[in-house]
PDB file of N, CA, C and O in Angstrom:
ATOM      1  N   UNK A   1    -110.768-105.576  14.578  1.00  0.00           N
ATOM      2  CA  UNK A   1    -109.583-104.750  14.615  1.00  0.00           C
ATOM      3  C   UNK A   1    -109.671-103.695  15.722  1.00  0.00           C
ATOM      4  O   UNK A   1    -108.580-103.310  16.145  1.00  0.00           O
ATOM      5  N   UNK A   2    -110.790-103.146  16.279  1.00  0.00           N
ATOM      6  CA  UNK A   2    -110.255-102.428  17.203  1.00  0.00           C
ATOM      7  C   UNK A   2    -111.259-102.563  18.459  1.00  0.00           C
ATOM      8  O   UNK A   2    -111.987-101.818  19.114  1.00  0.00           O
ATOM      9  N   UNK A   3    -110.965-103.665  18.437  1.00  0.00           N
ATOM     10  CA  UNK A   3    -110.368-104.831  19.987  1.00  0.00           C
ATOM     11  C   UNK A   3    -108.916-104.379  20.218  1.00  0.00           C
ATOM     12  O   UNK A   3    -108.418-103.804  21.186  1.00  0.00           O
ATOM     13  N   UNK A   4    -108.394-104.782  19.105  1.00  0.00           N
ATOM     14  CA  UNK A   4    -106.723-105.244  19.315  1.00  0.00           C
ATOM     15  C   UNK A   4    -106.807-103.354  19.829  1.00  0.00           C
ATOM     16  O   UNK A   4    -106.990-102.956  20.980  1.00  0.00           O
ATOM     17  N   UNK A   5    -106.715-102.940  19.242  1.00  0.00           N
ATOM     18  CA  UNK A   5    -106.745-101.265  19.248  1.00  0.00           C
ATOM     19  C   UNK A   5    -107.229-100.936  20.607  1.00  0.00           C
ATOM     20  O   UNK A   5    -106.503-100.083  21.118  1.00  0.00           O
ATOM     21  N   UNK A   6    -107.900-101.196  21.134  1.00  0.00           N
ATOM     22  CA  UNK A   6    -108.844-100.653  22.600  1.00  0.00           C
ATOM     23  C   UNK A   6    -108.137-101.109  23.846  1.00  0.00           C
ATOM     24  O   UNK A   6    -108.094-100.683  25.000  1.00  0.00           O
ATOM     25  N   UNK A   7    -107.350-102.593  22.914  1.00  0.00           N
ATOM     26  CA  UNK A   7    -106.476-103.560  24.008  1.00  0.00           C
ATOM     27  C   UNK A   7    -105.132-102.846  24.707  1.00  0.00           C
ATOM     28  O   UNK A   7    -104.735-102.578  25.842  1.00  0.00           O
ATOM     29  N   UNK A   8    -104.613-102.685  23.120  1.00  0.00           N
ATOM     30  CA  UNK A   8    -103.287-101.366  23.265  1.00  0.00           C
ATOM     31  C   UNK A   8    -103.549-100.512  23.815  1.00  0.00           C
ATOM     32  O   UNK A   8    -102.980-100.476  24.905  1.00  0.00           O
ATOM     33  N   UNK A   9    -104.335 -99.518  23.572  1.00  0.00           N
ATOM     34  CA  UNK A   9    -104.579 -98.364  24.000  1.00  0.00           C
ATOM     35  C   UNK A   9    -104.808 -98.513  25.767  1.00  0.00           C
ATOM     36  O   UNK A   9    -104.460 -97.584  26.497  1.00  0.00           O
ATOM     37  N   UNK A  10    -105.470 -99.871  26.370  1.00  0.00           N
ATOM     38  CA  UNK A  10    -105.691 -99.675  27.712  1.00  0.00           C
ATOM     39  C   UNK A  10    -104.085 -99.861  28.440  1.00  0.00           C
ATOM     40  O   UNK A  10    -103.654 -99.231  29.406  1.00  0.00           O
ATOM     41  N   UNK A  11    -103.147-101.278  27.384  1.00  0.00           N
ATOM     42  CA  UNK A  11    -102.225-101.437  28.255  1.00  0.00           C
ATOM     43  C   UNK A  11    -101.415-100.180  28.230  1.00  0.00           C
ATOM     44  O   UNK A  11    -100.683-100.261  29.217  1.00  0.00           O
ATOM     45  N   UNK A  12    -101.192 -99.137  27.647  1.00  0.00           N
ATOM     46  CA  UNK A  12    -100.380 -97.824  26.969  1.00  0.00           C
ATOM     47  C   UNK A  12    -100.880 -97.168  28.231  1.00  0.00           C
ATOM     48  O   UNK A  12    -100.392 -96.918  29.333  1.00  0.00           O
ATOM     49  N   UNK A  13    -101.907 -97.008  27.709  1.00  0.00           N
ATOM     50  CA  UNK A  13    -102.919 -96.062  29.083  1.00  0.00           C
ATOM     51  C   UNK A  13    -102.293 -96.246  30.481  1.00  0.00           C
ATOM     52  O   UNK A  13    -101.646 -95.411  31.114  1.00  0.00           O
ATOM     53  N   UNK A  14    -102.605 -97.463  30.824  1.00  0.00           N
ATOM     54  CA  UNK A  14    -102.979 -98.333  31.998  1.00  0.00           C
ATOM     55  C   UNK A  14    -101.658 -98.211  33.018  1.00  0.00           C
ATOM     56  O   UNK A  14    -101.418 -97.701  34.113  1.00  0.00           O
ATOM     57  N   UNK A  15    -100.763 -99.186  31.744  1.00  0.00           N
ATOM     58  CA  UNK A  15     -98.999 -99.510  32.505  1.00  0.00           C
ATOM     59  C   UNK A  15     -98.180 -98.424  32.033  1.00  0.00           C
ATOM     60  O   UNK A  15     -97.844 -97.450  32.707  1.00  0.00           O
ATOM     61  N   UNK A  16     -97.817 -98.698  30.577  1.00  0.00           N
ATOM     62  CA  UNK A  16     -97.039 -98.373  30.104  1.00  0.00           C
ATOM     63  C   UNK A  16     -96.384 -96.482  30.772  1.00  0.00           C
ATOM     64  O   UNK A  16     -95.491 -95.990  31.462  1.00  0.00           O
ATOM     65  N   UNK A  17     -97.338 -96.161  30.125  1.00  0.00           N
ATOM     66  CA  UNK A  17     -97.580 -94.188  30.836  1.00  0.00           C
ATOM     67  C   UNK A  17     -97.119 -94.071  32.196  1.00  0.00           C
ATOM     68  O   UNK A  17     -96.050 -93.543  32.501  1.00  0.00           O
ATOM     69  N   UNK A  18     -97.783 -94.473  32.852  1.00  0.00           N
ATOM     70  CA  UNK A  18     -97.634 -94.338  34.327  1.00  0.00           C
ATOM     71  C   UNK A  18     -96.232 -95.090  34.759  1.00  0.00           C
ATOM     72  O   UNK A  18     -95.634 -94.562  35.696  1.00  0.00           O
ATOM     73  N   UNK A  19     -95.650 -96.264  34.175  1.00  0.00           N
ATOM     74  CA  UNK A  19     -94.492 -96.808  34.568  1.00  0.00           C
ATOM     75  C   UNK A  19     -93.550 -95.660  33.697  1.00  0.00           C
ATOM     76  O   UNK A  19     -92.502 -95.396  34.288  1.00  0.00           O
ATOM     77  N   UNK A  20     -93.694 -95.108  32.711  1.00  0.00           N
ATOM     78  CA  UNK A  20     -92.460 -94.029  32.291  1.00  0.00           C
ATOM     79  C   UNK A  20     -92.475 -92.737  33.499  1.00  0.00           C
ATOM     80  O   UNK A  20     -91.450 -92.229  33.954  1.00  0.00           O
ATOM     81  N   UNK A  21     -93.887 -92.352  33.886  1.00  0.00           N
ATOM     82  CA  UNK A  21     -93.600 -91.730  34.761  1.00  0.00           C
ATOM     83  C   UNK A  21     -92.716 -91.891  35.639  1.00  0.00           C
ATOM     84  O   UNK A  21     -91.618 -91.337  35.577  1.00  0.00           O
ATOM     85  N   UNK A  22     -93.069 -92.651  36.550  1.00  0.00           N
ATOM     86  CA  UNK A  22     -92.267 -93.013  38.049  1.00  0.00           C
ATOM     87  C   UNK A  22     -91.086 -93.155  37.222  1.00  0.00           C
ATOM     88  O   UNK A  22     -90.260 -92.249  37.331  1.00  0.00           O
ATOM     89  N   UNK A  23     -90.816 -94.151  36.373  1.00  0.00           N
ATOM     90  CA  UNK A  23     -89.099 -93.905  36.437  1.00  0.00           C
ATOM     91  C   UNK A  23     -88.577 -92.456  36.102  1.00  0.00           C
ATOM     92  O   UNK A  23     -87.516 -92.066  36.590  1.00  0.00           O
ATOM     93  N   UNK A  24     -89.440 -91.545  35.143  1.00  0.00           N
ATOM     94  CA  UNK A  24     -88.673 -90.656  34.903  1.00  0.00           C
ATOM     95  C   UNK A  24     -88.822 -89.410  35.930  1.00  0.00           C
ATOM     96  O   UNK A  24     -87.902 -88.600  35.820  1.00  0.00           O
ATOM     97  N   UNK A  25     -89.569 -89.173  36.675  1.00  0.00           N
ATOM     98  CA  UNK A  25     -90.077 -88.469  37.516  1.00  0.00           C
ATOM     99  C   UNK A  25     -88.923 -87.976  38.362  1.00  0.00           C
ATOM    100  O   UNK A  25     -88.475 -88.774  39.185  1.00  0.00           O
ATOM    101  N   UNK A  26     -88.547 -87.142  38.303  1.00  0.00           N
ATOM    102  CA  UNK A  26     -87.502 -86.153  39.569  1.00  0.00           C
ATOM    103  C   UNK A  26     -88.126 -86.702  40.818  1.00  0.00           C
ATOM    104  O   UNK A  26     -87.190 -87.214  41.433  1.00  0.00           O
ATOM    105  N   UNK A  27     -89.047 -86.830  41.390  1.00  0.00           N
ATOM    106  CA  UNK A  27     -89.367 -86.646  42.605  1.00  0.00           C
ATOM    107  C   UNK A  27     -89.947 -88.397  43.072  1.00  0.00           C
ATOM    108  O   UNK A  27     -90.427 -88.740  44.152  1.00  0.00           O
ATOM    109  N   UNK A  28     -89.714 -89.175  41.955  1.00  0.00           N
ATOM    110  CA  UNK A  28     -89.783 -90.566  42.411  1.00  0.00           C
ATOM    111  C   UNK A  28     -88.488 -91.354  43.205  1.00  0.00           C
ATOM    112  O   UNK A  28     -88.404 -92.568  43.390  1.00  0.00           O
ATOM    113  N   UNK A  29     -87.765 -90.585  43.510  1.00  0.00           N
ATOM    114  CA  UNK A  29     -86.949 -91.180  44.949  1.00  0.00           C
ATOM    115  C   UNK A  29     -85.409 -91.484  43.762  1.00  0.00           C
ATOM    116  O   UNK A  29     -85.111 -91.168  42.611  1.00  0.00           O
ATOM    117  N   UNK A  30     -84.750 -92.300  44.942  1.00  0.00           N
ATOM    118  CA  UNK A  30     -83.719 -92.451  44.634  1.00  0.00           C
ATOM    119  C   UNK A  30     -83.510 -94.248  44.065  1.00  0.00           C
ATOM    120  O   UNK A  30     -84.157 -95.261  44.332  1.00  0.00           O
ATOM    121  N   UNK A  31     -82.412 -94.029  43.273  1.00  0.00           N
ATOM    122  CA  UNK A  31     -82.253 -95.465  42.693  1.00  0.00           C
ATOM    123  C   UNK A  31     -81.616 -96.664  43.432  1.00  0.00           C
ATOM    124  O   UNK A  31     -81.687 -97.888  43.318  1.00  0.00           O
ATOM    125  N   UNK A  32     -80.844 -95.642  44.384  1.00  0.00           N
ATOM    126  CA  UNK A  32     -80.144 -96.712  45.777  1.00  0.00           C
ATOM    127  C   UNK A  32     -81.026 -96.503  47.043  1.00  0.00           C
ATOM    128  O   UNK A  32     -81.816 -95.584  47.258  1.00  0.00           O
ATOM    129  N   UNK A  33     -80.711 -97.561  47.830  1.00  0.00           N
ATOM    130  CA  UNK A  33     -81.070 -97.391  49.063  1.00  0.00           C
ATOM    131  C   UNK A  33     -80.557 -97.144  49.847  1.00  0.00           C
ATOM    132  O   UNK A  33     -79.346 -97.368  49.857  1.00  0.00           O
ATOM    133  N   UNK A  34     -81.229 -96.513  50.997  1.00  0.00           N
ATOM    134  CA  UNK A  34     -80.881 -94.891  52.022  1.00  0.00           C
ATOM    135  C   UNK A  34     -79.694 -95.765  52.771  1.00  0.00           C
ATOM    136  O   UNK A  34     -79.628 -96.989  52.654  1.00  0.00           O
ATOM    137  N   UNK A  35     -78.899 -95.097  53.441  1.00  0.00           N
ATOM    138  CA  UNK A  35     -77.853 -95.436  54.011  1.00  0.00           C
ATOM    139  C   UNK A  35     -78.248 -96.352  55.395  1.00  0.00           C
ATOM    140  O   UNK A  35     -79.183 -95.990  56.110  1.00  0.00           O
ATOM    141  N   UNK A  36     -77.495 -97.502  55.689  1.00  0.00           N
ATOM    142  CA  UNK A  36     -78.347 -98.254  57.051  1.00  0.00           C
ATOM    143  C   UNK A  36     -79.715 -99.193  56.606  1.00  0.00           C
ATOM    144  O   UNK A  36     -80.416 -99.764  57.442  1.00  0.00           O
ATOM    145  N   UNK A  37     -79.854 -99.220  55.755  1.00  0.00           N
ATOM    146  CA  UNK A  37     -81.417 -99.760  54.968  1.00  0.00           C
ATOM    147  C   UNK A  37     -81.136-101.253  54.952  1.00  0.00           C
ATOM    148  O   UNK A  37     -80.041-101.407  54.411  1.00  0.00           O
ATOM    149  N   UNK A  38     -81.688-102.482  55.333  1.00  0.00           N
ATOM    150  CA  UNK A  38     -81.472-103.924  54.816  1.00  0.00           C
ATOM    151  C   UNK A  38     -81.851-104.038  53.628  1.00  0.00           C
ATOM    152  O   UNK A  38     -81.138-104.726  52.897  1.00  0.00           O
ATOM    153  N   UNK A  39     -83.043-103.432  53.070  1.00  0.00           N
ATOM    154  CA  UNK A  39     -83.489-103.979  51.801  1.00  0.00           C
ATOM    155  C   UNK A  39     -82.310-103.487  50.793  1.00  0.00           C
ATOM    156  O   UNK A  39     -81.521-102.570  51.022  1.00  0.00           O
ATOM    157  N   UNK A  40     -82.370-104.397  49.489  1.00  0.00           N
ATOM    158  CA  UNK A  40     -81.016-103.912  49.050  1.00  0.00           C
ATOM    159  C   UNK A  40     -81.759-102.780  47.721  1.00  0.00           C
ATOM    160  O   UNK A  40     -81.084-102.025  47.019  1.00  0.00           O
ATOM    161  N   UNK A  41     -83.021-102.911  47.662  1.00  0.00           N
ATOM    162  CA  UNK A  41     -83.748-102.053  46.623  1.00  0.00           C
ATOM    163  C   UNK A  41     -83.864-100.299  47.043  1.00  0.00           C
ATOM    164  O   UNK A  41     -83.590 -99.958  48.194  1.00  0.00           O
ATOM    165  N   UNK A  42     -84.240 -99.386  46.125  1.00  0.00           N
ATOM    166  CA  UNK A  42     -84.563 -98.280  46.381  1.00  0.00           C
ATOM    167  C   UNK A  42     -85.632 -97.861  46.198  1.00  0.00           C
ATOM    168  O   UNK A  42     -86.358 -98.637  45.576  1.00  0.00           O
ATOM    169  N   UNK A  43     -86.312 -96.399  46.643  1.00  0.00           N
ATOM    170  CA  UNK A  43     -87.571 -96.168  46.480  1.00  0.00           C
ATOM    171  C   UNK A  43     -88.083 -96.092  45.142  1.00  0.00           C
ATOM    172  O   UNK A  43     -89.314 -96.088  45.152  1.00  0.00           O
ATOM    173  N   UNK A  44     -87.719 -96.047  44.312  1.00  0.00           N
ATOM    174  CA  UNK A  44     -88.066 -95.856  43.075  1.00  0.00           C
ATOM    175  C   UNK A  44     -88.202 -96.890  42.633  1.00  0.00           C
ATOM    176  O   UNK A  44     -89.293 -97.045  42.085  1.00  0.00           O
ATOM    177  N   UNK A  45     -87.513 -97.765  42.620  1.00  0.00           N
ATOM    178  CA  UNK A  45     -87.440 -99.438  42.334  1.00  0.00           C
ATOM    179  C   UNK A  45     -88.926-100.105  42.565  1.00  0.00           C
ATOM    180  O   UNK A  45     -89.800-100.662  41.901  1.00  0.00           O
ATOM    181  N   UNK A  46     -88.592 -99.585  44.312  1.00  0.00           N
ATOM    182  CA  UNK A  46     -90.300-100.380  44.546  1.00  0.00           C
ATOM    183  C   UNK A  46     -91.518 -99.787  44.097  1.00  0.00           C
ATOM    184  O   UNK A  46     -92.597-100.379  44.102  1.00  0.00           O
ATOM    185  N   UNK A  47     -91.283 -98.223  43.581  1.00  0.00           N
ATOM    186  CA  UNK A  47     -92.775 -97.764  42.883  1.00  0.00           C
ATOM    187  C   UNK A  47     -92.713 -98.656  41.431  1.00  0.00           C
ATOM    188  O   UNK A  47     -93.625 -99.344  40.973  1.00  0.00           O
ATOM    189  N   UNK A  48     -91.674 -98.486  40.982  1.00  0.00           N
ATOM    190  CA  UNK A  48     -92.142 -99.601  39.922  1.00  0.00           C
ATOM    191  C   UNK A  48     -92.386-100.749  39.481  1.00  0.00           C
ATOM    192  O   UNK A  48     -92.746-101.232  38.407  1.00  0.00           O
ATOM    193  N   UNK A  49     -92.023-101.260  40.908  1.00  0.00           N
ATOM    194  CA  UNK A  49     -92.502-102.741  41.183  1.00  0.00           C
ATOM    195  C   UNK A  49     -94.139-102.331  41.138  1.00  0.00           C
ATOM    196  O   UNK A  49     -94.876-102.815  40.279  1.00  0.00           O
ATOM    197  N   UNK A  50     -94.636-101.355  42.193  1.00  0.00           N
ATOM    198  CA  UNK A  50     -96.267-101.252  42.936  1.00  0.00           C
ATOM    199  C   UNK A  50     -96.956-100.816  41.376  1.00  0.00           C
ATOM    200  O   UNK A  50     -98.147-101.024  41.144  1.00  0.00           O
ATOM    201  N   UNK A  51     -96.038-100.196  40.376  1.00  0.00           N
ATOM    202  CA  UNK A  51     -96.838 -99.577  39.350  1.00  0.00           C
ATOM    203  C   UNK A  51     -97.211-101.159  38.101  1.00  0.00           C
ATOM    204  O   UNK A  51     -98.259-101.539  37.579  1.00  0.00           O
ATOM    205  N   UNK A  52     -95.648-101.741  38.036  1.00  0.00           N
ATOM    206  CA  UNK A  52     -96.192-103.495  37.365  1.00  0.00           C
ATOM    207  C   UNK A  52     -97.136-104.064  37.702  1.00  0.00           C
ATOM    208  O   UNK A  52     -97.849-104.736  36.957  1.00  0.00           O
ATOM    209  N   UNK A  53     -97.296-103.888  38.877  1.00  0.00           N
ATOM    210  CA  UNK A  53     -97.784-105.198  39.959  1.00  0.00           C
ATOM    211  C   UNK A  53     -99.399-104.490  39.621  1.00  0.00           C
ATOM    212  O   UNK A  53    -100.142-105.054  38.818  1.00  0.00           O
ATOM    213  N   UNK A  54     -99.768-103.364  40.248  1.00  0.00           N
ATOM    214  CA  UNK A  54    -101.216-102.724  40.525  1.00  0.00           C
ATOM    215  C   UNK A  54    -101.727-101.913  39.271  1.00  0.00           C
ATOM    216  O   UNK A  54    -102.925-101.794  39.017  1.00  0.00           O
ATOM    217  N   UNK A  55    -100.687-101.351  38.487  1.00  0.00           N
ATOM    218  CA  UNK A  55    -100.987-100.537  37.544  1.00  0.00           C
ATOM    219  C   UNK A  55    -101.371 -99.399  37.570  1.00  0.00           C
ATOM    220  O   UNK A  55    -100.394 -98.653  37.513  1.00  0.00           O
ATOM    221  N   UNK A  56    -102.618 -98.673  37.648  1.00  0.00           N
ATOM    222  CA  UNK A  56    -103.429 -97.218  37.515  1.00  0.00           C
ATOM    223  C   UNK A  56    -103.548 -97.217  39.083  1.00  0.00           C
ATOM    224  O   UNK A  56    -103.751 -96.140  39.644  1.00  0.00           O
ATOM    225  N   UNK A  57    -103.470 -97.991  39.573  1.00  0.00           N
ATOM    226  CA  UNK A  57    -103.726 -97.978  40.890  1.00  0.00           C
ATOM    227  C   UNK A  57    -102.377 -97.956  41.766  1.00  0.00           C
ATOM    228  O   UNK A  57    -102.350 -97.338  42.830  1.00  0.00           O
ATOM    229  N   UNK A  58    -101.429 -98.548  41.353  1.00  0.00           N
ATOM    230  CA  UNK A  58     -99.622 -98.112  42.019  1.00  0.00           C
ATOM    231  C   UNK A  58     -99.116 -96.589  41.196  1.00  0.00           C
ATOM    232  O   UNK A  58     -98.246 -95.814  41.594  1.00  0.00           O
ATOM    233  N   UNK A  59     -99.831 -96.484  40.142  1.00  0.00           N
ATOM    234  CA  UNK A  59     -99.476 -94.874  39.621  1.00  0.00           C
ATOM    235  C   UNK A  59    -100.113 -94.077  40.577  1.00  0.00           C
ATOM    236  O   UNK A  59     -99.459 -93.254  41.217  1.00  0.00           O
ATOM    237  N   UNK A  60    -101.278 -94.221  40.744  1.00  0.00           N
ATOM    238  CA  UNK A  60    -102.385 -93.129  41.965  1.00  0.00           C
ATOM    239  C   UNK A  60    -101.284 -93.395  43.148  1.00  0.00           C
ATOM    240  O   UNK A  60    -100.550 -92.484  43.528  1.00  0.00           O
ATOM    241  N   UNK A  61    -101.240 -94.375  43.558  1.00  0.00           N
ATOM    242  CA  UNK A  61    -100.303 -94.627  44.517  1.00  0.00           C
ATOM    243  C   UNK A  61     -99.156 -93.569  44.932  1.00  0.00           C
ATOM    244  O   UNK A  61     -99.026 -92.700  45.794  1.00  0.00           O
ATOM    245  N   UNK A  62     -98.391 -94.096  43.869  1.00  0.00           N
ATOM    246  CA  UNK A  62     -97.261 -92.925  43.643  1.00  0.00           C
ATOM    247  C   UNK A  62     -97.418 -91.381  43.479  1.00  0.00           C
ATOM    248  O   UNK A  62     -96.672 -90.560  44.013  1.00  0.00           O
ATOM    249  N   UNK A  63     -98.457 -91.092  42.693  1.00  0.00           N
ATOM    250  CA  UNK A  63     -98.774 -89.394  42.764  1.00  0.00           C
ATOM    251  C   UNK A  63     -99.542 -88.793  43.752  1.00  0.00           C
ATOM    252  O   UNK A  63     -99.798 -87.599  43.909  1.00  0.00           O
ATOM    253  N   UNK A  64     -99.878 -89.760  44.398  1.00  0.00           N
ATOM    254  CA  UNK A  64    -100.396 -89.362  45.645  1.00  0.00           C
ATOM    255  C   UNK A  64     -99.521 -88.954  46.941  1.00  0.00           C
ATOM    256  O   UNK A  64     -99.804 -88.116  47.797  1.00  0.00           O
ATOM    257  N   UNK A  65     -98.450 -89.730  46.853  1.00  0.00           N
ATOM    258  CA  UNK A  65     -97.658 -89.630  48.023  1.00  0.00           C
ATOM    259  C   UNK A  65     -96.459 -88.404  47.528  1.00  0.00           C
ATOM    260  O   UNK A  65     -95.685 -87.760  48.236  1.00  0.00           O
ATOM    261  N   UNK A  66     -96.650 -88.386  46.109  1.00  0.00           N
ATOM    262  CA  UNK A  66     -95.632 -87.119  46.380  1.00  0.00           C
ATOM    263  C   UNK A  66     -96.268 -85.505  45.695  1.00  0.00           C
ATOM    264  O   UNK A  66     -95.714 -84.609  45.057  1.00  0.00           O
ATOM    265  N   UNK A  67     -97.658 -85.696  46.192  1.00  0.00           N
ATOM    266  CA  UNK A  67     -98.204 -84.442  45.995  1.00  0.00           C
ATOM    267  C   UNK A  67     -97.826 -83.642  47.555  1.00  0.00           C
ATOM    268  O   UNK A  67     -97.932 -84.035  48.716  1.00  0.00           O
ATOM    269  N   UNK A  68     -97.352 -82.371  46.957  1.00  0.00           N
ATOM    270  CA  UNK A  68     -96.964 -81.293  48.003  1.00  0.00           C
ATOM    271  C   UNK A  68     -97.988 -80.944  49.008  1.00  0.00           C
ATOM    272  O   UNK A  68     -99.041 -80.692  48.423  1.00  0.00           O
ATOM    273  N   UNK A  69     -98.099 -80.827  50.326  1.00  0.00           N
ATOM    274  CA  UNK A  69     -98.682 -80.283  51.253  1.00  0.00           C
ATOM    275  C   UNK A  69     -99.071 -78.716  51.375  1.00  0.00           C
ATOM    276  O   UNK A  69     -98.276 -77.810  51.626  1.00  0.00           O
ATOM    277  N   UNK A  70    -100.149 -78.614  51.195  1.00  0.00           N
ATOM    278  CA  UNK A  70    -100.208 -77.061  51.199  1.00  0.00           C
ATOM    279  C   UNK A  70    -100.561 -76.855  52.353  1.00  0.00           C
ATOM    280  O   UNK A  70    -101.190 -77.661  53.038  1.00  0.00           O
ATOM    281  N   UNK A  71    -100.051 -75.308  52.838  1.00  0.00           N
ATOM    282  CA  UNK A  71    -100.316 -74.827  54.077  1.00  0.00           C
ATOM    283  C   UNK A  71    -101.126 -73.629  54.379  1.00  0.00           C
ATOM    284  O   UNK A  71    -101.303 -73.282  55.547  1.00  0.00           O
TER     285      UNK A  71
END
């Protein structure tokens, strides 16, 4: 029984968390794409593609690129 338990807990951990982030995240982009753009997707779209696809590693992804620059 806690297999199943350790199992959940990684996919929760792993995907789940980090994919509520990016979608809910203010600062994960926009849901359309920028004006002039071919792709017909938006930035946010594709973090949650990179967050399905890579997991803990498209979440790092994502909080990485929109950590603020200090000066």
């Amino acid at each position: 029984m806690e297999e199943k338990l350790l199992a959940w807990a990684i996919l929760g951990l792993g995907w789940l968390l980090p994919l509520l982030h990016v979608t809910l995240s203010p600062r994960g982009g926009s849901w359309t794409p920028p004006p002039g753009s071919s792709c017909p997707l938006g930035p946010r779209v594709g973090w949650i593609v990179l967050v399905l696809l890579l997991g803990p590693v498209g979440w790092l992804l994502f909080w990485r690129s929109r950590r603020r620059l200090r000066t």
